[in-house]
BATIKE-437537 format. One record per residue (C-alpha): x, y, z. Coordinates in steps of 0.1 Angstrom, whole numbers, plus 5000, padded with zeros to 4 digits. Layout:
BEGIN
+------+-------+------+
: east : north :   up :
+------+-------+------+
:    X :     Y :    Z :
...
+------+-------+------+
END
This chain:
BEGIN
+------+-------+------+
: east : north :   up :
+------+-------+------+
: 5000 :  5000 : 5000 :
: 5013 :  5034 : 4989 :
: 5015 :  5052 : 5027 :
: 5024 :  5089 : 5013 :
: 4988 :  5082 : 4994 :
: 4971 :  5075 : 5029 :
: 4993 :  5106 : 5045 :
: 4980 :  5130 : 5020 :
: 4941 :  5114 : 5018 :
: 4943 :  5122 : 5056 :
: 4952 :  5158 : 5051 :
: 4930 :  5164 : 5026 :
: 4901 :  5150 : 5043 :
: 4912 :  5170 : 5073 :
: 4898 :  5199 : 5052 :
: 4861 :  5184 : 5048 :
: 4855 :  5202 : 5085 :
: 4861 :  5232 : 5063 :
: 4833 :  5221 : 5041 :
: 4811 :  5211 : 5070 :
: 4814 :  5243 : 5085 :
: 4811 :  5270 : 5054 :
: 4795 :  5251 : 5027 :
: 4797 :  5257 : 4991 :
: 4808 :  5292 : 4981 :
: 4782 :  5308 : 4964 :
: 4780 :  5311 : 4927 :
: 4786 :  5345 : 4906 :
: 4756 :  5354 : 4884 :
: 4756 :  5358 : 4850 :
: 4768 :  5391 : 4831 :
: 4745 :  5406 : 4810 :
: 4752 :  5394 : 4773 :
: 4763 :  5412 : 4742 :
: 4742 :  5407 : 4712 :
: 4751 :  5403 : 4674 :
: 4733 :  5397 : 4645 :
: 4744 :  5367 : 4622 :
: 4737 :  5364 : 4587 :
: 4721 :  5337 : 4590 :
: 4730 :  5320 : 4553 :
: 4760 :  5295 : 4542 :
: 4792 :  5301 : 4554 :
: 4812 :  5323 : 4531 :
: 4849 :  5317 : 4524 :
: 4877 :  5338 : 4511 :
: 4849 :  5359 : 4494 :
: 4844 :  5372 : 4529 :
: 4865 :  5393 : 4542 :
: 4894 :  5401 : 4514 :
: 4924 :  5420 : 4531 :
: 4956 :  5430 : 4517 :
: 4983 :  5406 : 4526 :
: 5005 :  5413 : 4550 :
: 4976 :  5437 : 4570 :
: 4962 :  5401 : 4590 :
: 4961 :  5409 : 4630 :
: 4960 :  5370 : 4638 :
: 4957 :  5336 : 4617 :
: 4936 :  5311 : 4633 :
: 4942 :  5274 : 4629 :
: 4905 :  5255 : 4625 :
: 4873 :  5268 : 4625 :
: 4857 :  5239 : 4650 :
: 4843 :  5250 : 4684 :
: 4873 :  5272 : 4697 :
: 4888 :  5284 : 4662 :
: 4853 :  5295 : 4651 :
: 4842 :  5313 : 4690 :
: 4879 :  5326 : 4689 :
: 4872 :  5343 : 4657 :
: 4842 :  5358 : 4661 :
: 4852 :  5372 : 4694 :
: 4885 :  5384 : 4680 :
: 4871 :  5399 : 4651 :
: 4839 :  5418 : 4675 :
: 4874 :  5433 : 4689 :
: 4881 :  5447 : 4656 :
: 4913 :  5424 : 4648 :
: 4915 :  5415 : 4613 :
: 4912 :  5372 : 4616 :
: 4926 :  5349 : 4590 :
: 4909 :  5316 : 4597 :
: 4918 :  5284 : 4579 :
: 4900 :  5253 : 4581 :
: 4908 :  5217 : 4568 :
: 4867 :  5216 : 4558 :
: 4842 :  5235 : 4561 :
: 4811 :  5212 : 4554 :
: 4790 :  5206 : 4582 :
: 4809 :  5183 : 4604 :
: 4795 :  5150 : 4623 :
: 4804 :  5142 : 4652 :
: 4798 :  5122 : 4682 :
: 4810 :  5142 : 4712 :
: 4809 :  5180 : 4718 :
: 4772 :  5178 : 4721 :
: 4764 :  5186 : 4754 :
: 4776 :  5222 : 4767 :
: 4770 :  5224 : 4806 :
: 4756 :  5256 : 4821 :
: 4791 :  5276 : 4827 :
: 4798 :  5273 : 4790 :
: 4766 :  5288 : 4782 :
: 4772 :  5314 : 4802 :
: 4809 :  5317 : 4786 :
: 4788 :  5316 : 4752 :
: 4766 :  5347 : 4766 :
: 4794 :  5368 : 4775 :
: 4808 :  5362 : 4741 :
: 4778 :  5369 : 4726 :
: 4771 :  5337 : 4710 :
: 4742 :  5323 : 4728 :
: 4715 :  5325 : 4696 :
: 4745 :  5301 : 4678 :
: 4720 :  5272 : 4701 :
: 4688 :  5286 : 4682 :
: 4672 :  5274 : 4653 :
: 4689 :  5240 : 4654 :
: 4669 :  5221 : 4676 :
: 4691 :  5221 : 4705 :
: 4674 :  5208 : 4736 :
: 4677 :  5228 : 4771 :
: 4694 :  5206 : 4799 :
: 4685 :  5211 : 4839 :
: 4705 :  5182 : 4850 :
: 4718 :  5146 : 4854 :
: 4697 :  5112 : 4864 :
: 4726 :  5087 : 4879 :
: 4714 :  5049 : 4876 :
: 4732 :  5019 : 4896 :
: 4721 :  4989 : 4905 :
: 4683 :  4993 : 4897 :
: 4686 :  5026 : 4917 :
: 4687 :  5060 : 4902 :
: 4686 :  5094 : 4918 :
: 4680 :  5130 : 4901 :
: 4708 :  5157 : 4900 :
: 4696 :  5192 : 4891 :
: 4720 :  5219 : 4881 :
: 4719 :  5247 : 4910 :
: 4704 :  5272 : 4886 :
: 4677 :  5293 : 4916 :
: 4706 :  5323 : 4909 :
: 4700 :  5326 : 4873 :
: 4686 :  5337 : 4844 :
: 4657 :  5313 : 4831 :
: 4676 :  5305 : 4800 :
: 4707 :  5299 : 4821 :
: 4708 :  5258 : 4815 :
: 4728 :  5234 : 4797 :
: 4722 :  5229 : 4760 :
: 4727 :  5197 : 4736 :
: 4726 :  5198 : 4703 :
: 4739 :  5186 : 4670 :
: 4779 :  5191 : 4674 :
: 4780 :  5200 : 4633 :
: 4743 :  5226 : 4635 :
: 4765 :  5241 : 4667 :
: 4795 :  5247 : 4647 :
: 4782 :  5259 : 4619 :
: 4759 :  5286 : 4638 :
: 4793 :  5297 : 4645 :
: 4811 :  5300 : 4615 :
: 4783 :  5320 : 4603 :
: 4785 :  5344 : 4627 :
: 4823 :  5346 : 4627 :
: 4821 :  5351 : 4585 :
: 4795 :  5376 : 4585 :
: 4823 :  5402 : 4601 :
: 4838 :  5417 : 4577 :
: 4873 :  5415 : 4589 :
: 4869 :  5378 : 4594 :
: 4883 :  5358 : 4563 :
: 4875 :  5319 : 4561 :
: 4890 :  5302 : 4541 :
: 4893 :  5258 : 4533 :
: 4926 :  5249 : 4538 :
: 4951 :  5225 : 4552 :
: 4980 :  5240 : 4570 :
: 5010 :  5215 : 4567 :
: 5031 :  5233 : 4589 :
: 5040 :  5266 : 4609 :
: 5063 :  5294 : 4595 :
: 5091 :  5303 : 4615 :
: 5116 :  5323 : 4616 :
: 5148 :  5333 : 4641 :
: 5126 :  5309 : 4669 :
: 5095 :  5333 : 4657 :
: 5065 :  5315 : 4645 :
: 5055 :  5342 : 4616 :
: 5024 :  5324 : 4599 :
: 5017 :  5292 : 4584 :
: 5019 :  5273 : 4556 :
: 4993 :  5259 : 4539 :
: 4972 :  5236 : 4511 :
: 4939 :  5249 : 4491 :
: 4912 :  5228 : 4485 :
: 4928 :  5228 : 4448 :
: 4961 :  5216 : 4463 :
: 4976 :  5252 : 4456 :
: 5003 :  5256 : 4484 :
: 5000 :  5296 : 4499 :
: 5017 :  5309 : 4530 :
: 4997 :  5335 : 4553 :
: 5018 :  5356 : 4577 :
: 5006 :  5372 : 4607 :
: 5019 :  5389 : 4643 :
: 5000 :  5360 : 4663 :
: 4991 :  5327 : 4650 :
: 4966 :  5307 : 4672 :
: 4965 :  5269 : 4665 :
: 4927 :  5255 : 4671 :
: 4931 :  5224 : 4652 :
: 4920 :  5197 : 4675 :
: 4918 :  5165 : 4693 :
: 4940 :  5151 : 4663 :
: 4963 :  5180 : 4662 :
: 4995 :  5178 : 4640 :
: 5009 :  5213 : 4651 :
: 5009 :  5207 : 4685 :
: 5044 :  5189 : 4690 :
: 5063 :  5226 : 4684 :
: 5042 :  5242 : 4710 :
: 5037 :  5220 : 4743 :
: 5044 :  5187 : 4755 :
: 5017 :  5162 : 4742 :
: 5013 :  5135 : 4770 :
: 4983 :  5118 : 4755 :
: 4968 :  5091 : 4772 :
: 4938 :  5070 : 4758 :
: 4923 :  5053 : 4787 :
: 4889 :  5041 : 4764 :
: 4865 :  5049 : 4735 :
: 4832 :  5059 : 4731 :
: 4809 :  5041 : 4708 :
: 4779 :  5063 : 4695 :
: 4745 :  5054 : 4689 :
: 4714 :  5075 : 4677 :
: 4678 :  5068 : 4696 :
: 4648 :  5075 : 4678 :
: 4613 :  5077 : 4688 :
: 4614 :  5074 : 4728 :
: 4615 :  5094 : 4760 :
: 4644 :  5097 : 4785 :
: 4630 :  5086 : 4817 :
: 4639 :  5121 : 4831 :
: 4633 :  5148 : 4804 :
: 4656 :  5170 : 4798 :
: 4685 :  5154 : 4820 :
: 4716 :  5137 : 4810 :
: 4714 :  5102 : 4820 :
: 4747 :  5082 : 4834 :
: 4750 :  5045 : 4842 :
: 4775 :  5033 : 4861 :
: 4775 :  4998 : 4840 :
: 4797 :  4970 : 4839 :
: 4826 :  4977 : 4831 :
: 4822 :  5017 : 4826 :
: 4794 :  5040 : 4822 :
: 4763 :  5044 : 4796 :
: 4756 :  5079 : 4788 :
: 4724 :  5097 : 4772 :
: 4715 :  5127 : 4760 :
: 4689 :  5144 : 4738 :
: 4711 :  5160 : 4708 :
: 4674 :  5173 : 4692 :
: 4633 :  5169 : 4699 :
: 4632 :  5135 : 4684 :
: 4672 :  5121 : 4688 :
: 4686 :  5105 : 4721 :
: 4723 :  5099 : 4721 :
: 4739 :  5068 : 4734 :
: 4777 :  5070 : 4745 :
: 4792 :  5035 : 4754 :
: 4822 :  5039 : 4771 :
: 4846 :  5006 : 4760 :
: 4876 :  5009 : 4784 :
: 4913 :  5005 : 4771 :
: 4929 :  5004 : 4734 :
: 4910 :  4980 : 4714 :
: 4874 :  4978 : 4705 :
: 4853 :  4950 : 4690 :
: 4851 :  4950 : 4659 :
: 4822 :  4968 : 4639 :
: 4826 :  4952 : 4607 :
: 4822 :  4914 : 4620 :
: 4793 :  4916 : 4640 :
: 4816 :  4917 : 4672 :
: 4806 :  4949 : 4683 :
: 4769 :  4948 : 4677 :
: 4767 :  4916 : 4698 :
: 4790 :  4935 : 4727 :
: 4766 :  4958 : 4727 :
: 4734 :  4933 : 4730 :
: 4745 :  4908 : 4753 :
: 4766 :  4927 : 4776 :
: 4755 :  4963 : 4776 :
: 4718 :  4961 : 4766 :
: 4708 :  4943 : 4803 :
: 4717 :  4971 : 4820 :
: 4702 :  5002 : 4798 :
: 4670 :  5014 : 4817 :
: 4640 :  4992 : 4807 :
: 4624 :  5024 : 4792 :
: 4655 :  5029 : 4769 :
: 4665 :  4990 : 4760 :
: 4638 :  4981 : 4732 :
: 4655 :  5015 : 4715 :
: 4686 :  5007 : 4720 :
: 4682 :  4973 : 4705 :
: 4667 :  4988 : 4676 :
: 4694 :  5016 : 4671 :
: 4725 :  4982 : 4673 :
: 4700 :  4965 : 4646 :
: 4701 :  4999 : 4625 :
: 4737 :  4996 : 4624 :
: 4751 :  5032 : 4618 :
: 4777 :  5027 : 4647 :
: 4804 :  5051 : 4656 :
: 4836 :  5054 : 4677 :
: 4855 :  5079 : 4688 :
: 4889 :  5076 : 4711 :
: 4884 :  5093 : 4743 :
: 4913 :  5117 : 4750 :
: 4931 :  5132 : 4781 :
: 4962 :  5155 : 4781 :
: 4975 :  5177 : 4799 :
: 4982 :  5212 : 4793 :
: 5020 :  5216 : 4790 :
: 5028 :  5245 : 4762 :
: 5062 :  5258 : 4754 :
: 5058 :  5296 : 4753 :
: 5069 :  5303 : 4719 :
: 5073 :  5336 : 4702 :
: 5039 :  5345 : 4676 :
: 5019 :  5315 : 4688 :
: 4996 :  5299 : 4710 :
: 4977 :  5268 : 4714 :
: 4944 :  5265 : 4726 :
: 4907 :  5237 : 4730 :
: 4913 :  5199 : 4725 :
: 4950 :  5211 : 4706 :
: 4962 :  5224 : 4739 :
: 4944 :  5209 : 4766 :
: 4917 :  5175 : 4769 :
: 4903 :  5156 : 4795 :
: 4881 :  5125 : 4795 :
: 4844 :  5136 : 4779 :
: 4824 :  5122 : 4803 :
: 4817 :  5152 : 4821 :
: 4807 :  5173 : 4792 :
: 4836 :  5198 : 4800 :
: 4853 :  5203 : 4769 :
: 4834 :  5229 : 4752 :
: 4832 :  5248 : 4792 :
: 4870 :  5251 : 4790 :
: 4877 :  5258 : 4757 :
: 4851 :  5286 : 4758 :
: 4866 :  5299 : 4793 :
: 4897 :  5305 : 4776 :
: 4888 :  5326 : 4747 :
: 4868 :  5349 : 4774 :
: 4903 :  5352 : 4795 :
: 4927 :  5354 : 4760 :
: 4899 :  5382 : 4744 :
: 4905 :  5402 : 4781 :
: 4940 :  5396 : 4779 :
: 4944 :  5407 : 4743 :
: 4919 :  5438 : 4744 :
: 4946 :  5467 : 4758 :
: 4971 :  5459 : 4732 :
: 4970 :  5479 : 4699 :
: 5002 :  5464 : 4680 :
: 5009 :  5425 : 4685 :
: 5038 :  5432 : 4665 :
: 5070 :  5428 : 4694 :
: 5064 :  5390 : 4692 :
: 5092 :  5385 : 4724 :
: 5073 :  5409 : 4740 :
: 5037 :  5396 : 4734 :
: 5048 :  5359 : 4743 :
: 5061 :  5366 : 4775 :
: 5027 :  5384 : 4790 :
: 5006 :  5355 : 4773 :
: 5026 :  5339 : 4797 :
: 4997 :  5348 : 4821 :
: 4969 :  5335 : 4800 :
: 4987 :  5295 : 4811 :
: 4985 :  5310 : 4848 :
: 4948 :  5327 : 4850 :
: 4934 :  5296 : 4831 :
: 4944 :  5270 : 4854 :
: 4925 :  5275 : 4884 :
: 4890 :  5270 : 4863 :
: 4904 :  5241 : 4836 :
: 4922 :  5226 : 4862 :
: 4893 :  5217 : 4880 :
: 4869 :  5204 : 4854 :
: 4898 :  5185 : 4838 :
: 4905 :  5167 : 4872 :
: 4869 :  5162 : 4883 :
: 4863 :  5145 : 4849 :
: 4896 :  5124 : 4853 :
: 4884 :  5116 : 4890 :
: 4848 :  5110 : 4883 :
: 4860 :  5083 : 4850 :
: 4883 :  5066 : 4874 :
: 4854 :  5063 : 4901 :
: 4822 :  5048 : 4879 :
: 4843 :  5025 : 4862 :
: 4834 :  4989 : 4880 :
: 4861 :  4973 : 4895 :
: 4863 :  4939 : 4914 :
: 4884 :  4958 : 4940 :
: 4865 :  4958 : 4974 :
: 4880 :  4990 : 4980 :
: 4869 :  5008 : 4947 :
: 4833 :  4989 : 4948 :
: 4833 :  5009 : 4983 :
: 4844 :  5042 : 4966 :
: 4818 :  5035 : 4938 :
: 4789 :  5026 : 4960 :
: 4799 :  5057 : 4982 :
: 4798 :  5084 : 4953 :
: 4763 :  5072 : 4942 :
: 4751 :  5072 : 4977 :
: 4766 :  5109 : 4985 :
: 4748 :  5124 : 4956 :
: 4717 :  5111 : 4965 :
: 4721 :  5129 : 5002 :
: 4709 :  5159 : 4979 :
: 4709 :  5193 : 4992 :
: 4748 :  5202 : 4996 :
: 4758 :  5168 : 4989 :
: 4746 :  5170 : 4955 :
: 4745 :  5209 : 4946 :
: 4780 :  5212 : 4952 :
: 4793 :  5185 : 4930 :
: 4769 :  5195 : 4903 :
: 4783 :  5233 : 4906 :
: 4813 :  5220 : 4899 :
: 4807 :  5197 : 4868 :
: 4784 :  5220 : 4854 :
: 4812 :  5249 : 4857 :
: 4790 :  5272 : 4877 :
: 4816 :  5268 : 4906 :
: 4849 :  5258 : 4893 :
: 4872 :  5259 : 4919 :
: 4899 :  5233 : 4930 :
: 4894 :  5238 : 4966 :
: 4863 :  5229 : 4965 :
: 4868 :  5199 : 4943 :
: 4892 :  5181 : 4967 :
: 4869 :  5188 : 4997 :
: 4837 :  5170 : 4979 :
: 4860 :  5142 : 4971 :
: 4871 :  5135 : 5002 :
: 4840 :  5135 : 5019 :
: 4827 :  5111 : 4992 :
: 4859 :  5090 : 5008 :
: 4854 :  5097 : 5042 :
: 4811 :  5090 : 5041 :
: 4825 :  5058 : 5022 :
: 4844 :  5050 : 5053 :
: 4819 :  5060 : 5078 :
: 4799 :  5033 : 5058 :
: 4821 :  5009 : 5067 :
: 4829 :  5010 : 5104 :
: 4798 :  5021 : 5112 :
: 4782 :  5003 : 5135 :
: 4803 :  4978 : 5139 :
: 4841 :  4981 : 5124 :
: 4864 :  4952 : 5124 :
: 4896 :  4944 : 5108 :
: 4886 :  4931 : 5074 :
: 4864 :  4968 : 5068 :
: 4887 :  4991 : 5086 :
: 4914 :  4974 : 5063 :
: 4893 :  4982 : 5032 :
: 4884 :  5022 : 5050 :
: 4922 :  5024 : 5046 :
: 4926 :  5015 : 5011 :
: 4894 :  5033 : 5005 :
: 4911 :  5064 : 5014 :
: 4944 :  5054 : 4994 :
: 4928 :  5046 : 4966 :
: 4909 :  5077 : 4964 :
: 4944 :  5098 : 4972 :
: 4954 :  5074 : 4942 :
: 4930 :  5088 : 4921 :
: 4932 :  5126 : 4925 :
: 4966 :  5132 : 4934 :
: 4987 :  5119 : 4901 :
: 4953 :  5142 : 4881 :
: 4965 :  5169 : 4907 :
: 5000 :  5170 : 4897 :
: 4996 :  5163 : 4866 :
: 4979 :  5194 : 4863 :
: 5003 :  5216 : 4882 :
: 4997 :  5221 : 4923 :
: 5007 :  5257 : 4923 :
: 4988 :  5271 : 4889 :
: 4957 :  5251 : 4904 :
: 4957 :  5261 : 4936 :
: 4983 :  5287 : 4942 :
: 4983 :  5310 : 4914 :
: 4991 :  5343 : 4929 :
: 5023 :  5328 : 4933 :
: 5030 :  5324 : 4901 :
: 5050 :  5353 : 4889 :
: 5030 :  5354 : 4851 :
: 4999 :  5361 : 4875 :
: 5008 :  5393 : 4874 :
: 5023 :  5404 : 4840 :
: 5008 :  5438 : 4822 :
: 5004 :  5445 : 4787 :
: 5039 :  5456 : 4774 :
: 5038 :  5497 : 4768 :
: 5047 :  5495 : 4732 :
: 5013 :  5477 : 4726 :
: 4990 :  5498 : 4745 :
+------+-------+------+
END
């Protein structure tokens, strides 16, 4: 047994009393939202927005969730955007469907909110958590909002698209269909990219600040961080048509055997299914393997209200994976560029995060970028963007480790001690009140602060043990209280470090915390 895991579980839990005493902090309210029309038509190209060359403010790498939020925001600024995307045909997808409530509220401040209308996207109020036969109802703690605060899901391609037509119906935003094959640098400067039409013409764009949005499957990334990707499962996709989730209007999560069963309405008449298949191989789709995975071993434990439709959606056969990936964010600072969403930073998708982060960050990097008239001094610039890897933390930090932590916990397990931790976590969040509200502010980024992440975990570990030795302990369950708490130190610490102790939770220490825009830019 790892003792420095059961040292550090004891101080942490030391701080539930903390919890007990002050309770969850309470949550800031929403800023009233800046409106702009879009143009509501197909997404123009390089007929929008023709500048001379040499006169671009910032080249943006993929128009997806980040690239095309990034620049519509950027161009709202009045920065004149270069945006190339691999394709711009509505995209399908299987994940970045569901944005929690402290995206939305991102997408308000941004402006973006009616990029949800007129595509069917469904409002969300909450999770329904299903084990053993048992299921309890999570609401998101929404009593200090707006009515239309809630979560949205929607088509991930009718989302994007919403976008790109908004950030294309700016004048000084030029999208074009390209793929970049590499950045341009010069004297350790990154000065633009190069680049590949649709016609296979090969151009170059140059620019102060280049911005690389190109995602999950980034092949930019390599020059600007430290990728430490880690692949811990897949998601297999399925489309439900023509029934009701038991709990409208909530996400629903079954802790199955061997990992969770999510669903989701994606429109009025679509429920998606995500099957999370741990590790690196999956059954195979194209002999039959996977659709008999799916029947004999994950079918008997979808709700009964959900199984004759997810039969029929296995029988229907359009099937889909999709690799579920974590990593770290771990950029080298590097003169004229930056990294940001799933290029710079992912965590495991079962908490519906991604899109919360990545939209966090563009509301921090348009703040950071507003004072500065000339991006020009590229030394200069890269060294108080410094500061945008500091302020960031605190919030991506915590919805990255919480979904880490969460995967690692609903995963079954024929450890006594994790079956314990499992049990424990499902129990907690049915306690409502507290118990629930404040794990839900958190995973719905409506609270998303580190502190208060460690604390809920712990007392998940602690109620675990008190489970255990009360009313009677004896060797055999104080033995498994212990590892209990180990394994739970096990599980957040190495997510902890990963992410960086002092950014997350000591970032006033940091000395980027406090740069200021250089003089020569403002």
């Amino acid at each position: 047994m790892d003792y420095h895991y059961i040292l550090g579980g004891i101080l942490a839990s030391s701080l539930v009393f903390v919890f007990v005493l002050y309770g969850s902090a309470a949550k800031k309210k929403a800023k009233g939202s800046i409106h702009a029309e879009s143009n509501g038509g197909i997404v123009r190209t390089s007929e929008n927005g023709n500048f001379p060359q040499g006169s671009t403010d910032i080249i943006i790498v993929g128009a997806g969730v980040a690239g095309a939020a990034l620049a519509y925001t950027l161009g709202k600024d009045g920065r004149r955007v270069h945006v190339i995307e691999r394709d711009l045909t509505e995209p399908d997808r299987i994940v970045g469907e569901l944005l929690q409530p402290g995206g939305y509220l991102k997408l308000i401040e941004l402006g973006l909110e009616d990029c949800v209308d007129e595509i069917d996207a469904q409002r969300v109020f909450g999770y329904a958590l299903y084990k053993d036969g048992k299921n309890t109802k999570l609401s998101y703690p929404l009593k200090k909002f707006d009515s239309d605060v809630a979560g949205r899901s929607f088509h991930n391609g009718r989302f994007i698209q919403r976008m790109r037509e908004k950030a294309s119906s700016l004048p000084n935003v030029k999208l074009k269909q390209g793929t970049v094959t590499s950045l341009l640098e010069e004297d350790g400067i990154i000065k633009g990219v190069n680049y590949k039409t649709k016609s296979g013409q090969e151009l170059t764009a140059k620019a102060p600040l280049t911005i690389v949005c190109d995602g999950c499957f980034s092949n930019l990334r390599r020059s600007l961080c430290n990728p430490k990707v880690d692949v811990p499962s897949h998601f297999v996709g399925l489309v439900l048509e023509n029934c009701n989730l038991p709990y409208a209007n909530h996400g629903h999560v079954i802790l199955a055997d061997p990992s969770p069963i999510l669903f989701y309405p994606i429109s009025s008449t679509e429920i998606r299914c995500l099957v999370d298949v741990p590790g690196q191989k999956l059954p195979s789709l194209g002999n039959g393997d996977m659709a008999n995975y799916l029947k004999t071993v994950v079918a008997p434990q979808v709700p009964p209200e959900l199984r004759s439709s997810f039969i029929a959606a296995v029988d229907k056969g359009n099937i889909r994976s999709m690799p579920n990936r974590s990593m770290p964010a771990s950029p080298y600072p590097t003169p004229g560029a930056l990294l940001m969403g799933d290029a710079f930073n992912m965590r495991h998708p079962l908490t519906g995060g991604g899109m919360t982060v990545a939209l966090s960050d563009i509301v921090l990097l348009r703040d950071l970028l507003k004072p500065l008239d000339d991006l020009h001094c590229a030394s200069a610039l890269c060294k108080y963007l410094e500061s945008f890897y500091t302020l960031r933390k605190p919030v991506a930090s915590t919805i990255n480790t919480l979904a880490g932590a969460l995967y690692k916990v609903f995963c079954a397990s024929p450890d006594p001690a994790s079956k314990e931790m499992r049990q424990a976590c499902f129990d907690y969040l049915s306690l409502g009140g507290v118990f629930s509200d404040g794990p839900i502010a958190l995973l719905s980024g409506l609270n998303p602060r580190p502190l208060s992440l460690v604390l809920h975990f712990f007392a998940v570990a602690i109620y675990g043990v008190g489970r255990l030795l009360i009313p009677f302990p004896s060797p055999k369950r104080m033995w498994i209280g212990a590892r209990l708490i180990s394994g739970a130190s096990g599980i957040i610490f190495p997510i902890i470090k990963a992410e960086g102790v002092r950014q997350m939770f000591f970032p006033v220490t940091v000395p980027a915390y406090y740069r200021t825009p250089p003089s020569q830019f403002t």
